[in-house]
N, C-alpha and C positions, 0 to 999 in steps of 0.2 A: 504493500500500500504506500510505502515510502518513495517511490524511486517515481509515480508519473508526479507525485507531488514536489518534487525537486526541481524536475525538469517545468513544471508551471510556472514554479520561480524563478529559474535561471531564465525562462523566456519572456516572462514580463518585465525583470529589471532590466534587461537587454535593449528591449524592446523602450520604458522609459528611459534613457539614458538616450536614446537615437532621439526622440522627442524635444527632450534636454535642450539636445545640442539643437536642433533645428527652431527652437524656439528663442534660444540665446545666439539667433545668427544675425549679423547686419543689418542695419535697416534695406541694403540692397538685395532686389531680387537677385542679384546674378550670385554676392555673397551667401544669399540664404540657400539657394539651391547648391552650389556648391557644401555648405556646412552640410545639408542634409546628405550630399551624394559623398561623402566622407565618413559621417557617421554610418550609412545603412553598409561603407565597403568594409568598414573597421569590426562592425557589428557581427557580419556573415561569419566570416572565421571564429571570430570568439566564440559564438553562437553552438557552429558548431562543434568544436571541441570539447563547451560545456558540456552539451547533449552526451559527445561520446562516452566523457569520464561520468555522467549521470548511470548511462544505461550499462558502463561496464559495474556500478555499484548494484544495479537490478539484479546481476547475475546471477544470484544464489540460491539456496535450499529453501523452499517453503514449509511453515509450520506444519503442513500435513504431508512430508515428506518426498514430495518433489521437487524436481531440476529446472530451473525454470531456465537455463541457458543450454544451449545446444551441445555442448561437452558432455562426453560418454566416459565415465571411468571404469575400465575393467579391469574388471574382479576373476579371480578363480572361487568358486565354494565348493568342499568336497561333505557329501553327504555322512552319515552315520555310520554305514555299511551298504554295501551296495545298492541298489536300487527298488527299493521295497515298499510297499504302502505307505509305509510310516512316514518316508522321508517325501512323498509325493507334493508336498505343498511349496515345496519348491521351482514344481513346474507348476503348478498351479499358479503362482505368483509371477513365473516368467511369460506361461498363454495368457493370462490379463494383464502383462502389459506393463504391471506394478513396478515391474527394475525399470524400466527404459522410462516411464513416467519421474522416476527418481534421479534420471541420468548416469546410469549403471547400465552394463553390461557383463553379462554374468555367463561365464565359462563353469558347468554344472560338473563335476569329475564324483565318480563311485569311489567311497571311501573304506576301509578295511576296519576301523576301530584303532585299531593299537599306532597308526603312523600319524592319525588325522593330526593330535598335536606336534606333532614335526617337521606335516606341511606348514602349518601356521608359525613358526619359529623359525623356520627356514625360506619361510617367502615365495614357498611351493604354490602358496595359497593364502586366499586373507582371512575367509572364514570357513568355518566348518563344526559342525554336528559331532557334539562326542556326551556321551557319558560321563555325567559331571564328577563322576568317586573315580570314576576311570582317568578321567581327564587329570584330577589332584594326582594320582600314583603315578601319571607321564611326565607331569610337571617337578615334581620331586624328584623321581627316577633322574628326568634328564635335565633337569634345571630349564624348564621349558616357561621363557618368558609369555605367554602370554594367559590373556584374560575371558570370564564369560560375562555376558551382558545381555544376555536372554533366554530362560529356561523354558524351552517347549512343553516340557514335561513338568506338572511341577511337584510330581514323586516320581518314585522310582518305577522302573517298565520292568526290572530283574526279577525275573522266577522263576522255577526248576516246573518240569513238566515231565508226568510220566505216562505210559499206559495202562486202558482201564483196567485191563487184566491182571496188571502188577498189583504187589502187595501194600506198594507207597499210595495213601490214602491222604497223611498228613502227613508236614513237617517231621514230627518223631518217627515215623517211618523210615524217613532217611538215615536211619544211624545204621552201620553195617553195607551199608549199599555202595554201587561205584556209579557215580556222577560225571557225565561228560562237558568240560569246561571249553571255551578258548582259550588260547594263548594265554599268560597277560591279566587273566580277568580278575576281574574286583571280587567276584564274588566270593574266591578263594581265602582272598586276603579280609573278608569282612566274614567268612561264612561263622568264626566263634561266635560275632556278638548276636548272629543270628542266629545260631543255634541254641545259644545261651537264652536268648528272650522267647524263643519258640519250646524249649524247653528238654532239649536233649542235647547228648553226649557228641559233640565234635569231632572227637578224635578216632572214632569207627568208622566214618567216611573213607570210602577211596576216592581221590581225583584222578583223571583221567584228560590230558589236553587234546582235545582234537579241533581242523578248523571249522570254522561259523555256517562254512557251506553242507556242510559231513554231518551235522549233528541231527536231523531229522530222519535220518536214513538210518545212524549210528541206534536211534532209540525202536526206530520200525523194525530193522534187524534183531534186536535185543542185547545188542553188543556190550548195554549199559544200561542201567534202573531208572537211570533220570537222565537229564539234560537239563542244562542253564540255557535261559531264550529268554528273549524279552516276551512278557505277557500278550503282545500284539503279534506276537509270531506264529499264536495258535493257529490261527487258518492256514500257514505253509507247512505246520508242522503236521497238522490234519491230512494234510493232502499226500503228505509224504507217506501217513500211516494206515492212506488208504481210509480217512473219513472214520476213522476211532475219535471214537468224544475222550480227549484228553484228564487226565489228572494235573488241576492245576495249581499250582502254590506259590503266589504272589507276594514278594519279598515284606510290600510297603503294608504289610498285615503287622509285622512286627516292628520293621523301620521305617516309619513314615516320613524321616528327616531327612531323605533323599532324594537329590532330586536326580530327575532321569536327565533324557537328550537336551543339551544345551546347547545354543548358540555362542561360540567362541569365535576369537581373534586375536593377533598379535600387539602387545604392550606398545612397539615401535609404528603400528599404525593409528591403534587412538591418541598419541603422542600428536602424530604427524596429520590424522586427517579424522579427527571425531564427525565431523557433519558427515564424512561417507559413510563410516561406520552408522549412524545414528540414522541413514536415507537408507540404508541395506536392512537393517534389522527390520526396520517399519513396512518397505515392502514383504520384507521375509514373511512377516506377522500375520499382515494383508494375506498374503496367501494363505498362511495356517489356517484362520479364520474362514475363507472359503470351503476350504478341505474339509473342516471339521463337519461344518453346516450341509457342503453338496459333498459329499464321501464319493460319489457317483461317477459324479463330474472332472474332480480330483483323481481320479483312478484313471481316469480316460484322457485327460492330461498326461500323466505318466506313458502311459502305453502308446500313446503319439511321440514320444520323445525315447522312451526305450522300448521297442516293439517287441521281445520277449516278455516283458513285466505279465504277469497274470492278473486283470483288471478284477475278478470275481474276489481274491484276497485282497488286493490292495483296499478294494471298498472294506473289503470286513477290517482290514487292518483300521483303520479310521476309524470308522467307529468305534473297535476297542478302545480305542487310544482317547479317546471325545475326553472322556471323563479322566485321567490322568493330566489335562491339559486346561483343566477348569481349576481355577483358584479366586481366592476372594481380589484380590489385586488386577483380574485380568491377565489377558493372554501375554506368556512370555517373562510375567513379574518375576524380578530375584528378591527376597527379602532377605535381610544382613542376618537377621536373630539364626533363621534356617541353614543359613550356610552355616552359620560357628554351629549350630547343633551337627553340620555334620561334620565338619572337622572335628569337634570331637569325639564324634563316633570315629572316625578312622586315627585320631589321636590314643585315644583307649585300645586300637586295635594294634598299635605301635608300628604303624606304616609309614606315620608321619611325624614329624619334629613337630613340639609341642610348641614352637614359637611363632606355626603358621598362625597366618589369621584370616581372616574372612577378603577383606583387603588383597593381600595376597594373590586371592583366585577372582575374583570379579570384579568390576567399575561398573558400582551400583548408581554412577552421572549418570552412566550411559541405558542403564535398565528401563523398559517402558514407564515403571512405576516409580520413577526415579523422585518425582513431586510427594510422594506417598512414605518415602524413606526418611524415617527420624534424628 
């Protein structure tokens, strides 16, 4: 609203000032003509210079998260783990249009879990989806400078899943059992405090590492009692098992402090360009939003962009996931109090130095709720 109103004034004093001068000209006509054909020549130039430095100050972000200048900044963002329902609102956000309304351009790349913070530290990439407890053990692990600034999830998506025919019914079933993990995974390193608050013995588990892609096939097989998936995986895992109605056991029953898939990026870029960070998140969001509300529509987005995706899961995947992504703050909110609750959960689990702090891991400036933070 600032920038035509600048330009009204720089054209009106411009404008009285040529007046000015043709009114303070000689009593001769040829004098007066002359002063006025000096002022309107001296005028035009300045005129327009003003205008340019005027409209080069237009150029910028608008409070509802648009570009209002012709400049594209691209971006890479790598997804959570491959290309799966869950992460679908990212094309959702790119088919409407959301990034390029922001003046972004967005390079979508399929992410593995365990590198995504590495892209982001390394300049691989500027943001990307990871698992917020996951993300703490990369950043510690690797001294991995960067930050989150919007939780999609706002608990956790981790739970063990077995079939119906197995004898795992609940949590305390697990004790004695072998459990197929990823790589790397949190759950390993948090599974005491969960076993501890679910109400059994820890140390009768077997782990088992296998990868993300192997593990629905690994539990169809019977290679293993359970499997670690995100809660939203039930429908690939279904599919794998051949449409068995699952046994499922959803971590955020005992730990509700955690939060799942989060939007991360690197420390050196909110340093160096918060407005883009702060125009990507809001389209990001933009599309979540969509996704959650048209699940349908969102899946079908996806499957235009990756033509393997299976659009029948991906819906279900979303709507699993609706209700993990609902908090009283809105879509995407970090609160400060929930982060230290879970650092000190993974504080307790002694994964982490106890001098992290909340700080540390997010730039709650940058979080949608940011007006809402005490």
């Amino acid at each position: 609203m600032l920038c035509p109103i600048m330009i009204g004034v720089i054209v009106s004093d411009l404008t009285r000032d040529r007046r000015t001068a043709v009114t303070h000209a000689g009593s001769s006509k040829g004098q007066s003509s002359m002063q006025f054909f000096r002022a309107r020549t001296l005028a035009a130039p300045v005129l327009a210079a003003a205008l340019l430095v005027a409209s080069a100050g237009c150029s910028s972000s608008k409070s509802d998260g648009t570009q209002s200048s012709g400049k594209m900044d691209k971006v890479t963002y790598v997804t959570a783990f491959g290309n799966f329902g869950r992460d679908s609102f990212v094309w959702e956000a790119k088919e409407k249009g959301y990034f390029k309304q922001a003046g972004i351009d967005v390079q979508v790349v399929p992410g593995n879990g365990a590198d995504n913070g590495k892209d982001l530290a390394t300049g691989k990439a500027q943001f990307a989806i990871i698992d917020f407890a996951s993300a703490v053990l990369q950043m510690t692990k690797s001294k991995l400078d960067i930050r989150a600034v919007a939780a999609i999830n706002q608990t956790s998506l981790m739970a063990f899943m077995a079939l119906p025919g197995s004898s795992v019914k609940s949590p305390q079933d697990l004790a004695g059992k072998k459990i197929a993990i990823q790589p790397g995974g949190v759950e390993q390193t948090l599974f005491p405090s969960y076993a501890k608050l679910a109400g059994f013995d820890p140390s009768h588990v077997q782990f088992v590492t296998s990868s993300p892609a192997t593990l629905p096939q690994e539990l169809a097989q019977h290679q293993v009692d359970a499997i670690s998936q995100f809660v939203v995986g039930v429908p690939t895992v279904e599919t794998a098992t051949k449409n068995q109605s699952l046994t499922v056991l959803p971590w955020s029953k005992y730990i509700g402090d955690l939060y799942g898939n989060t939007l991360f990026t690197s420390q050196s870029l909110i340093q160096k360009n918060p407005g883009l960070v702060t125009r990507f998140e809001t389209a990001l969001l933009k599309g979540l939003n969509d996704s959650l509300n048209d699940p349908a529509g969102a899946a079908k987005a996806l499957q235009k962009n990756v033509p393997t995706a299976n659009v029948a899961n991906a819906e279900a995947e979303l709507k699993l996931m609706k209700q993990y992504c609902q908090g009283p703050d809105g879509l995407g909110a970090l609160d400060q109090s929930q982060v230290a609750k879970m650092v000190g959960i993974l504080q307790a689990s002694g994964a982490v130095s106890a001098q992290l702090t909340p700080d540390d891991l997010a730039d709650f400036k940058l979080a949608p709720n940011a007006d809402k933070q005490s």
